[in-house]
DRENDODO-541807 format. One record per residue (C-alpha): residue number from 1; x, y, z. Coordinates in steps of 0.2 Angstrom, whole numbers, plus 5000, padded with zeros to 4 digits. Layout:
<torfis>
@seq = NUM	px = X	py = Y	pz = Z $
...
</torfis>
This chain:
<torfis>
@seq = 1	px = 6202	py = 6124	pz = 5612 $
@seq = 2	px = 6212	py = 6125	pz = 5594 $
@seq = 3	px = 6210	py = 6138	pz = 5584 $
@seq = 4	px = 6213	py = 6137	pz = 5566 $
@seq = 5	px = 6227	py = 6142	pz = 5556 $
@seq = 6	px = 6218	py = 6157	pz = 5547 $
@seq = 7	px = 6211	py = 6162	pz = 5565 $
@seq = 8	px = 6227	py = 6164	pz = 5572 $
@seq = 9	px = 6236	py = 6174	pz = 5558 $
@seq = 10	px = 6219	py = 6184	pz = 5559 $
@seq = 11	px = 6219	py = 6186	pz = 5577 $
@seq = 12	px = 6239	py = 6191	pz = 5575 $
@seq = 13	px = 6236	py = 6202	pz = 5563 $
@seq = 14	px = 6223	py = 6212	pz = 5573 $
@seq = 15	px = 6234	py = 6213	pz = 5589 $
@seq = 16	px = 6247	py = 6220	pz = 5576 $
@seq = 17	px = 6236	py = 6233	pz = 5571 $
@seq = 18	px = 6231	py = 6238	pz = 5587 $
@seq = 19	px = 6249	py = 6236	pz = 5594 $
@seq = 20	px = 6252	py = 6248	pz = 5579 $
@seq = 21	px = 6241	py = 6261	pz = 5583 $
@seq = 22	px = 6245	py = 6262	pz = 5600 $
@seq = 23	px = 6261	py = 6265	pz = 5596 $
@seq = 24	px = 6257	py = 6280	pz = 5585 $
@seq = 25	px = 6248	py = 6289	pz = 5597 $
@seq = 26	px = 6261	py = 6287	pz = 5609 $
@seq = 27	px = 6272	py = 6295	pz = 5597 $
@seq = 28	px = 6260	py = 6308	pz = 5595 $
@seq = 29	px = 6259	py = 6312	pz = 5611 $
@seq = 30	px = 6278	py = 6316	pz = 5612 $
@seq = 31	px = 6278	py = 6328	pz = 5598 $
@seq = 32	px = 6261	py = 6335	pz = 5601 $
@seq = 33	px = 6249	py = 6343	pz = 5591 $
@seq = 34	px = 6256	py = 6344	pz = 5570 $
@seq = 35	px = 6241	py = 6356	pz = 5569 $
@seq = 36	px = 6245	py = 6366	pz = 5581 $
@seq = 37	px = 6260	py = 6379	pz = 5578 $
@seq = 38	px = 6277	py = 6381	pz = 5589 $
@seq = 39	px = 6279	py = 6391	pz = 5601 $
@seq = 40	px = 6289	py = 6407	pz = 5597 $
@seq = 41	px = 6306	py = 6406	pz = 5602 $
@seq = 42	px = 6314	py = 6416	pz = 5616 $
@seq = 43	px = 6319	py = 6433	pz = 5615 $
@seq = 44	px = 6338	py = 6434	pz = 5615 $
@seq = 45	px = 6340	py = 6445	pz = 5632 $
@seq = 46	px = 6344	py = 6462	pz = 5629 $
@seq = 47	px = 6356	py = 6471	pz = 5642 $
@seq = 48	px = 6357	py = 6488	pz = 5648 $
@seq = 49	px = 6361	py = 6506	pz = 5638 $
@seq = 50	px = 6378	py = 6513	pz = 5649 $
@seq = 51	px = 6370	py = 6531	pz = 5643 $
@seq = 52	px = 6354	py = 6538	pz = 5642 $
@seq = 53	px = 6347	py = 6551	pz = 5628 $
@seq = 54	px = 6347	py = 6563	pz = 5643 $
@seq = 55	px = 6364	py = 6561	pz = 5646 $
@seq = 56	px = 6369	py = 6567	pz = 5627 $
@seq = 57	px = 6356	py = 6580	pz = 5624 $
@seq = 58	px = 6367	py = 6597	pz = 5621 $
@seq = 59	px = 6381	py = 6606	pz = 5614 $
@seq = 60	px = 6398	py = 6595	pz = 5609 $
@seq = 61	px = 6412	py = 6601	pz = 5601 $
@seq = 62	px = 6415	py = 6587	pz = 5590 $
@seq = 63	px = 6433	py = 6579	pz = 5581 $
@seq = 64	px = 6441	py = 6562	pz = 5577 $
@seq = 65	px = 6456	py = 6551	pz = 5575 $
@seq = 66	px = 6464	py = 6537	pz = 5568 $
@seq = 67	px = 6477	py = 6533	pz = 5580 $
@seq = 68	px = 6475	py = 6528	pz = 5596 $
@seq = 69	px = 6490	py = 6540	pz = 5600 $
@seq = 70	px = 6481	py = 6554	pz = 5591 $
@seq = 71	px = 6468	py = 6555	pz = 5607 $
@seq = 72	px = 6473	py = 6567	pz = 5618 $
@seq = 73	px = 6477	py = 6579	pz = 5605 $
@seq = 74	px = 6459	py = 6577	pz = 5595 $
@seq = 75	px = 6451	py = 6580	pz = 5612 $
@seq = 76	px = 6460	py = 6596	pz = 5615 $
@seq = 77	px = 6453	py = 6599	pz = 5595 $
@seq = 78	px = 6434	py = 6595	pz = 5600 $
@seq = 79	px = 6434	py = 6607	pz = 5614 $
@seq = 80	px = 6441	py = 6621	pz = 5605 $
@seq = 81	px = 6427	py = 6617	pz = 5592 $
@seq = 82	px = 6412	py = 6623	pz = 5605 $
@seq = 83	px = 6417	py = 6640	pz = 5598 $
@seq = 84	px = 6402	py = 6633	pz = 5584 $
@seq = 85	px = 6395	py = 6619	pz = 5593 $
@seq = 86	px = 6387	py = 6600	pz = 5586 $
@seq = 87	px = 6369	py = 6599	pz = 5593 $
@seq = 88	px = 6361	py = 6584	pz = 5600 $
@seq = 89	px = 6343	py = 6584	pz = 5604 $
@seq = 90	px = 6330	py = 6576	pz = 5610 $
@seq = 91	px = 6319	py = 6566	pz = 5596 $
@seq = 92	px = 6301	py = 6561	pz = 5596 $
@seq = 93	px = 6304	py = 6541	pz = 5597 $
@seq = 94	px = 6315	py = 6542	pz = 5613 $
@seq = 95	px = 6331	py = 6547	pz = 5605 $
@seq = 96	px = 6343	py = 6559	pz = 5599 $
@seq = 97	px = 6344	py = 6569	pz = 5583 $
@seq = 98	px = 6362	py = 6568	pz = 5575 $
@seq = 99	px = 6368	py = 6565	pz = 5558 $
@seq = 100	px = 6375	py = 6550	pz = 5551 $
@seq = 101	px = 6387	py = 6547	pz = 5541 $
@seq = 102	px = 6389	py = 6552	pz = 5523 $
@seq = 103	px = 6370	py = 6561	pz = 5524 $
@seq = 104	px = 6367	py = 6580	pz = 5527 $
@seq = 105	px = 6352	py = 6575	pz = 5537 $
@seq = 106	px = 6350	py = 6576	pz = 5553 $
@seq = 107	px = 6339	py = 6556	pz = 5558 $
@seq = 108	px = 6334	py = 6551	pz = 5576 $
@seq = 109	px = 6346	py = 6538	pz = 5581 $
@seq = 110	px = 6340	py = 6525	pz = 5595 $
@seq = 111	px = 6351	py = 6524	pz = 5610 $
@seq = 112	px = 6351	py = 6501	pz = 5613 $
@seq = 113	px = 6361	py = 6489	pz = 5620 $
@seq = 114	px = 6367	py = 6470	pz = 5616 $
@seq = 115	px = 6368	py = 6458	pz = 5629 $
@seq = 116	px = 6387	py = 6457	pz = 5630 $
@seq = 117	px = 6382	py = 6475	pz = 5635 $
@seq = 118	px = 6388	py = 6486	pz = 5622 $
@seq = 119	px = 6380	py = 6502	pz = 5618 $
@seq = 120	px = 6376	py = 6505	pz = 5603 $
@seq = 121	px = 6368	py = 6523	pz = 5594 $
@seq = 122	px = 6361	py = 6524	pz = 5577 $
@seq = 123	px = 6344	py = 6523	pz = 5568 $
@seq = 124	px = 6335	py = 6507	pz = 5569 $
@seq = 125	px = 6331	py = 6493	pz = 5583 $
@seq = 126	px = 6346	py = 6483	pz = 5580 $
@seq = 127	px = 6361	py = 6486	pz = 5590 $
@seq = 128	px = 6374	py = 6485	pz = 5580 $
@seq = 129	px = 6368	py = 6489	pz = 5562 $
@seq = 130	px = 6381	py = 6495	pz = 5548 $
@seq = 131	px = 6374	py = 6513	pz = 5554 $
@seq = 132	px = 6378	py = 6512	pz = 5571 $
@seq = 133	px = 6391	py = 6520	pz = 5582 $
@seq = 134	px = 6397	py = 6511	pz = 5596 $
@seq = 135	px = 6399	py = 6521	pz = 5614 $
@seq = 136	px = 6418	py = 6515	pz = 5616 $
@seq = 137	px = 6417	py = 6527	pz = 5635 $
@seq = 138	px = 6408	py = 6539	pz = 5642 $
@seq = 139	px = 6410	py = 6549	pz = 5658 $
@seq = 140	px = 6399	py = 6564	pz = 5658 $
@seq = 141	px = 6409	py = 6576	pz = 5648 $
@seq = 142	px = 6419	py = 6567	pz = 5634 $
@seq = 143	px = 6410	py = 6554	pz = 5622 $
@seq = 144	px = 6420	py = 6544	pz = 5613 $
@seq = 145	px = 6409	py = 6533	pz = 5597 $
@seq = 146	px = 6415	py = 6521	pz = 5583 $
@seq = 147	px = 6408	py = 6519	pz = 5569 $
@seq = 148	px = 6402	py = 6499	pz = 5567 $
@seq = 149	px = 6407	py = 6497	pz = 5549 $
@seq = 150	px = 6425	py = 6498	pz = 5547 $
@seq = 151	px = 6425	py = 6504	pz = 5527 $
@seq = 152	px = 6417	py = 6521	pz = 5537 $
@seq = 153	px = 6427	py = 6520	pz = 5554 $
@seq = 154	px = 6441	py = 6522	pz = 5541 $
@seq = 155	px = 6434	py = 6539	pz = 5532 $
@seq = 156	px = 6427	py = 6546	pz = 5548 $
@seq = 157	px = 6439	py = 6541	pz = 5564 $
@seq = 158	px = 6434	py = 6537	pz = 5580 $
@seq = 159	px = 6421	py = 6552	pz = 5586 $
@seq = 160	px = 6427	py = 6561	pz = 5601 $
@seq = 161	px = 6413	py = 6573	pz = 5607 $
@seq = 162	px = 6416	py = 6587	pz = 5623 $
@seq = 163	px = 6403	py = 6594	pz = 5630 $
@seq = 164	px = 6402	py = 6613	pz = 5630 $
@seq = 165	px = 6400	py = 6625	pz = 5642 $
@seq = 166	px = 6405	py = 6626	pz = 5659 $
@seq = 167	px = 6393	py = 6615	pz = 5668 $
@seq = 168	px = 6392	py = 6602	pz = 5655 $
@seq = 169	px = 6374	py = 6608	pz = 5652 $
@seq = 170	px = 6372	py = 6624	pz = 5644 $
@seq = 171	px = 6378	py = 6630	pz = 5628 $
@seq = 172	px = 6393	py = 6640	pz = 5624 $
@seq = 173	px = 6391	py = 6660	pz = 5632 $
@seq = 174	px = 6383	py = 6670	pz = 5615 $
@seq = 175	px = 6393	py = 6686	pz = 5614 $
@seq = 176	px = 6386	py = 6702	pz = 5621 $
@seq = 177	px = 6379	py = 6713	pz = 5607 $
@seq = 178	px = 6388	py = 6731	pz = 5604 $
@seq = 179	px = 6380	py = 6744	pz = 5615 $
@seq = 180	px = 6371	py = 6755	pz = 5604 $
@seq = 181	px = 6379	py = 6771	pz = 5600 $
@seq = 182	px = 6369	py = 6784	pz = 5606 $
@seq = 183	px = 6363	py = 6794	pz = 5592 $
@seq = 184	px = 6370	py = 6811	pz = 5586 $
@seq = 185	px = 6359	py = 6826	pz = 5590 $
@seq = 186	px = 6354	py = 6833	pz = 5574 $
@seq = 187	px = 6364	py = 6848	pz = 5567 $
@seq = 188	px = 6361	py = 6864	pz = 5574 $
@seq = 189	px = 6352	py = 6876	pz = 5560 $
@seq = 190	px = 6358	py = 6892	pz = 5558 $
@seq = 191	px = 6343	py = 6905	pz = 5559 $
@seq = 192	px = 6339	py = 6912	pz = 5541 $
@seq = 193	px = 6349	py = 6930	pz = 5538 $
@seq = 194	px = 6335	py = 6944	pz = 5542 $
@seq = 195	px = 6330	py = 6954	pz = 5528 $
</torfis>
């Protein structure tokens, strides 16, 4: 059975378009959906804080340096400034109440972590930020921060805090008021001359 010249382009033409479009859909199927929306990305992993806001809570006697040879002598500073204490406390978002840098105000600053590990402390969720402090070491008495952005690392130093008081825990020993002098009795009268 011939088919005709028109019939065969025709019939050529059909399988094209058939051949066509099931070659689209398998390319659909590939990329999925267009309509539908990608998924989000992953979260980069976050690590672990090497302190805790409890660990920091408290009084500090508080100094810094520039050179690196300047340490031990700065931490001999900080301790002697527990005679008027820096206080860290507790904040209402899970963090620590401390000032920054170049503000009087005292801001809650987050305690976070990269996953390289770092710990960084400073307001905001990003570790890291141009505000942050980064804890260079810790070991239960001396804390020792740098400031992220290098044009205040190089006003400020590097932070070296000592805790105060003898346990680590409590605050410096308030001095003992004055006993209270005992009052004078009043002054004897004289009895009025008789007349």
């Amino acid at each position: 059975m011939s088919h005709s010249p028109v019939e065969t382009v025709s019939r050529r033409a059909r399988m094209a378009a058939v051949l066509a479009g099931v070659l689209v859909l398998a390319g659909c199927q590939g990329m999925g959906n267009p309509f539908e929306s990608a998924p989000p990305p992953a979260a980069a992993p976050v690590g672990r804080p090497s302190i805790a806001p409890s660990d920091i809570i408290g009084h500090w006697g508080i100094a810094s340096y520039h050179r690196e040879q300047d340490r031990a002598r700065t931490e001999t500073a900080a301790r002697n400034q527990c005679k008027q204490p820096y206080l860290i406390s507790g904040g209402q978002a899970g963090g620590v109440m401390m000032l920054g840098h170049d503000s009087p105000n005292i801001v809650e600053h987050l305690i976070k972590a990269t996953a390289d590990n770092k710990t960084y402390l400073g307001p905001g969720a990003e570790p890291g930020g141009a505000d942050d402090r980064e804890v260079v070491s810790f070991d239960g008495r001396v804390l020792v921060l740098k400031w992220v952005d290098p044009e205040v690392q190089g006003r400020y130093g590097i932070m070296v805090l000592v805790r105060c008081g003898a346990e680590g825990t409590a605050p410096p020993p308030r001095r003992a008021a004055a006993p209270a002098r005992a009052a004078a009795p009043p002054p004897v009268m004289a009895p009025p001359p008789a007349r």
